[in-house]
C-alpha positions as CSV (number, residue, x, y, z in Angstrom):
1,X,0.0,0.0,0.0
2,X,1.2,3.3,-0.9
3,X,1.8,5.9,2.0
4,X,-0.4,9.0,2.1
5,X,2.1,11.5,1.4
6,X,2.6,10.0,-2.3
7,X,-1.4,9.8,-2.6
8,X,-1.5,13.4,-1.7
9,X,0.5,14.6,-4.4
10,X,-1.5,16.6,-6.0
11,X,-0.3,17.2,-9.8
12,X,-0.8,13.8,-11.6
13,X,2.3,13.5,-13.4
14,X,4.5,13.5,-10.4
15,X,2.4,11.5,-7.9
16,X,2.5,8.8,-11.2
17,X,6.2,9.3,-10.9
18,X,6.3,9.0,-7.1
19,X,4.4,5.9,-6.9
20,X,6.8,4.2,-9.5
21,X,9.6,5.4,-7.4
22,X,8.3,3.9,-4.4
23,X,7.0,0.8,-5.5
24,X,10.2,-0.3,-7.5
25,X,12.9,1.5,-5.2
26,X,11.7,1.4,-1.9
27,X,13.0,-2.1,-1.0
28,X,16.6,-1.6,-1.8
29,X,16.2,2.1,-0.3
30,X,14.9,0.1,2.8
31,X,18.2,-2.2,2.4
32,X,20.6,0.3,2.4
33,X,19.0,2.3,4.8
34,X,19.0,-1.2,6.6
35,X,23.3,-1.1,5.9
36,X,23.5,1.6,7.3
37,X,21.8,2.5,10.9
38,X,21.2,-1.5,11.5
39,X,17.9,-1.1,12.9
40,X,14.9,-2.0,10.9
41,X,12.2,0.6,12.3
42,X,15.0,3.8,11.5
43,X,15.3,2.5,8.0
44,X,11.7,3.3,7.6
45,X,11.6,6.4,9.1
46,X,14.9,7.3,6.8
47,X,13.7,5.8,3.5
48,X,10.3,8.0,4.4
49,X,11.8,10.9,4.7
50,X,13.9,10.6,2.3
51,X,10.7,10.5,0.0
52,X,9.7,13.1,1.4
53,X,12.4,15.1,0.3
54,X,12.3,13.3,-3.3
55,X,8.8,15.0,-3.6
56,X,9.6,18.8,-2.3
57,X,12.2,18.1,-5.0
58,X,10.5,16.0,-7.9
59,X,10.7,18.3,-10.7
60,X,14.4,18.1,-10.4
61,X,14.1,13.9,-10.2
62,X,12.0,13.9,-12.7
63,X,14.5,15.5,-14.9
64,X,16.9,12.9,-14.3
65,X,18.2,10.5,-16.9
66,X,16.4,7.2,-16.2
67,X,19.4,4.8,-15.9
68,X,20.7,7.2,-14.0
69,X,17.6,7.5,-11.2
70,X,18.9,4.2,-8.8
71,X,22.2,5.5,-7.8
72,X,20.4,9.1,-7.3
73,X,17.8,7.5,-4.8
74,X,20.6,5.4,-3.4
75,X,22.7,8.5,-3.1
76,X,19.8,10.5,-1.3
77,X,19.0,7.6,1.6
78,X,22.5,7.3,2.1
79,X,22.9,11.3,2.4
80,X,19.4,11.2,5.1
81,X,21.0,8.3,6.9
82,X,24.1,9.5,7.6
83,X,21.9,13.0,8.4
84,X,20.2,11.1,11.0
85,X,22.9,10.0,12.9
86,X,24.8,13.3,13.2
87,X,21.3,14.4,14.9
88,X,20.7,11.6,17.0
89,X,25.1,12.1,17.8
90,X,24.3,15.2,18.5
91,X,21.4,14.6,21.3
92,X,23.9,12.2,22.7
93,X,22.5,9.1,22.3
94,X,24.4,6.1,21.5
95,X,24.4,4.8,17.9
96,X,26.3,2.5,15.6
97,X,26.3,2.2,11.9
98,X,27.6,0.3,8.8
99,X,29.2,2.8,6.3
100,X,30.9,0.9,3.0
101,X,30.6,3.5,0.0
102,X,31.0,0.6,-2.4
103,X,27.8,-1.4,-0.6
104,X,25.6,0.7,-3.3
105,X,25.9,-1.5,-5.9
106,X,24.5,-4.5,-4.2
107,X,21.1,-3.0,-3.7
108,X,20.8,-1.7,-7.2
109,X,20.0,-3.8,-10.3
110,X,22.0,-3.0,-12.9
111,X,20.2,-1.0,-15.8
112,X,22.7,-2.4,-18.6
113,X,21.3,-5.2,-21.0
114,X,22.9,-8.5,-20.7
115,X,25.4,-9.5,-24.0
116,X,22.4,-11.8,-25.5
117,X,20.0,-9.1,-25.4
118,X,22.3,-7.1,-27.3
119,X,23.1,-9.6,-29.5
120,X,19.4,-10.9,-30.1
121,X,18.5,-6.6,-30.5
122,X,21.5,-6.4,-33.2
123,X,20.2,-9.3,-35.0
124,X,16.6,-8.0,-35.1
125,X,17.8,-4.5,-36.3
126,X,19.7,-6.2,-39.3
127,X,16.9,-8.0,-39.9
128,X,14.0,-4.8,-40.0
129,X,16.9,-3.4,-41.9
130,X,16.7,-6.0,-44.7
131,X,13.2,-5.7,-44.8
132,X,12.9,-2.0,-45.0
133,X,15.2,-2.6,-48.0
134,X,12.7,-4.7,-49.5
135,X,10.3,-1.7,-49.8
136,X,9.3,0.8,-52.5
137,X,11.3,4.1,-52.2
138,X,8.2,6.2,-51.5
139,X,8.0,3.8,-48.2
140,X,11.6,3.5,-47.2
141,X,12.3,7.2,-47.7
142,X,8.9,8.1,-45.5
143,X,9.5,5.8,-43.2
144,X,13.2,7.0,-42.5
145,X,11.8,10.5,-42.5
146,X,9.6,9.5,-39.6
147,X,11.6,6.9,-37.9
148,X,15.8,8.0,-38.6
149,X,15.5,11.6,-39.2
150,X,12.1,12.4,-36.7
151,X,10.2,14.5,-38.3
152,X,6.9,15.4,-37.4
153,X,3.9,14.5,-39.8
154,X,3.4,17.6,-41.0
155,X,6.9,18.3,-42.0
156,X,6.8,15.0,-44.0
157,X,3.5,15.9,-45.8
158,X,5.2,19.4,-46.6
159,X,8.2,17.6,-47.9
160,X,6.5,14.5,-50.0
161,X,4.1,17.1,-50.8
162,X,0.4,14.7,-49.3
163,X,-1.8,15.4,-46.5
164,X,-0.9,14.8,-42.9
165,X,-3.7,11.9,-42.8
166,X,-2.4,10.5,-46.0
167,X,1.3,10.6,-44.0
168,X,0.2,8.3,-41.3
169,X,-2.1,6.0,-43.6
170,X,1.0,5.6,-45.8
171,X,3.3,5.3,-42.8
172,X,0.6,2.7,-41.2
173,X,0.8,0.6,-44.2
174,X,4.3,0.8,-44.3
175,X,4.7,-0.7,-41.1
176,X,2.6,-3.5,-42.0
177,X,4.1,-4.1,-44.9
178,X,8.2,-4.1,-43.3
179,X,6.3,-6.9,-40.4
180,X,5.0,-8.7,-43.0
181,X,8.5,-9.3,-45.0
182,X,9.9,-10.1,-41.1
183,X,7.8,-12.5,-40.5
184,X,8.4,-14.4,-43.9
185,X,12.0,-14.2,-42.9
């Protein structure tokens, strides 16, 4: 269940972002808080609050290149753990911790595809790429207009000189027509 702070966000978009956040990071959040302050109950309260700051602050995560997003988070409970300590230090009360920098890595999946997926998504690209071949020129060259180059529809119906429905009916067709070689192959 989610907590109410992420349910109270107010603007869609970020309480969307939030929510996948804190469903798919919060357990290794919890398990390097966990590292960190050895005591199961403080973790929470850190990997809360370090939500919390995550939201004053989630037009700046949101900005954040996706791969990129893990080691922030892990970053940022590490940063309110070590934060809480120095308080409770500070009041005097007794505390120890487990501080390994390199420990990060173990709570994080790695983001990078494993050498068969790359393999298997080079293979499939040569293989669209023989197909694409396959097709008229009118096709390939809209096609790479849309797909290679990005243009918008309306550029491509300024350029080839048809409507912008005619651009995504031909484009449409196109597609159907490049799956249809792939799947003969």
């Amino acid at each position: 269940m989610l907590p109410v702070f992420i349910l109270s966000i107010e603007e869609d978009g970020k309480r969307e972002f939030m929510t996948e956040l804190y469903l798919r990071f919060y357990s290794p959040m919890l398990k390097r808080a966990m590292a960190i302050v050895c005591d199961e109950n403080c973790a929470e309260e850190i990997v809360q609050e370090t939500f919390l700051q995550l939201i004053k602050n989630a037009d700046l995560v949101m900005n954040i290149d996706r791969p990129k997003i893990p080691y922030y988070l892990m970053a940022a409970v590490r940063n309110t753990a070590v934060s809480s300590l120095r308080k409770l230090k500070r009041s005097g009360m007794q505390i120890s911790f487990s501080f390994d920098e390199n420990s990060v890595a173990e709570n994080i999946a790695d983001p990078a595809p494993q050498p068969e997926e790359v393999y298997l998504h080079a293979e499939l690209c040569s293989e669209v790429a023989k197909s694409i071949a396959q097709l008229s020129d009118r096709d390939r060259l809209l096609l790479e207009a849309k797909y290679l180059l990005e243009k918008t529809d309306e550029e491509i119906s300024e350029e080839f000189g048809i409507s912008v429905n005619s651009v995504r009916s031909i484009l449409s067709r196109a597609r159907k027509r490049t799956y249809r070689l792939l799947q003969k192959e």
